[in-house]
C-alpha positions, -999 to 999 in steps of 0.1 A, spaced: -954 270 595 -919 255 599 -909 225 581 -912 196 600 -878 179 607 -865 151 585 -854 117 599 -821 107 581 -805 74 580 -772 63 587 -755 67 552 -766 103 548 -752 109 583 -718 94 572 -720 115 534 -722 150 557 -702 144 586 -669 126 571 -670 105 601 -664 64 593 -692 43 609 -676 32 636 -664 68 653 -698 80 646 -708 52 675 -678 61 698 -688 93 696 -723 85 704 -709 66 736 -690 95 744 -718 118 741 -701 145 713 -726 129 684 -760 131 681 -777 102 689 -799 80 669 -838 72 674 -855 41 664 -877 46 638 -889 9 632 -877 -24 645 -845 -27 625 -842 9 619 -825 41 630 -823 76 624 -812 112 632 -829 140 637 -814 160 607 -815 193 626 -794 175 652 -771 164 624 -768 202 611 -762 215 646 -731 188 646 -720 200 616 -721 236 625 -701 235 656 -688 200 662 -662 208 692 -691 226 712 -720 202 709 -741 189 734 -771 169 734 -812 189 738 -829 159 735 -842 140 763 -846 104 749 -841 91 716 -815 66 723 -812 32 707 -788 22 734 
């Protein structure tokens, strides 16, 4: 059975991408960044797969995910 995917929060998203806070949302806008889901009423997250995809191959990403916009 696979290992069920990890939510990750906004600090661990800046600690593996190098990316400052505020490019991290322009990319978002932009589409070229994974975006975040709500997880509670004041909270976000990423997918972490979605984060390691980025990661992998940040020039050729595109979004999979229908959905999961905070926007």
């Amino acid at each position: 059975m696979p290992a069920p995917d990890r939510i990750v929060r906004l600090n661990t998203v800046l600690a593996r991408t190098g990316l400052s806070r505020s490019t991290i949302y322009r990319k978002i806008a932009e589409s070229t960044f994974p975006a975040q889901m709500r997880i509670s009423i004041n909270g976000a997250g990423w997918h972490e797969s979605d984060i390691n995809r980025w990661v992998a191959d940040p020039v050729s990403w595109r979004p999979t995910r229908e959905g999961g916009d905070v926007r």
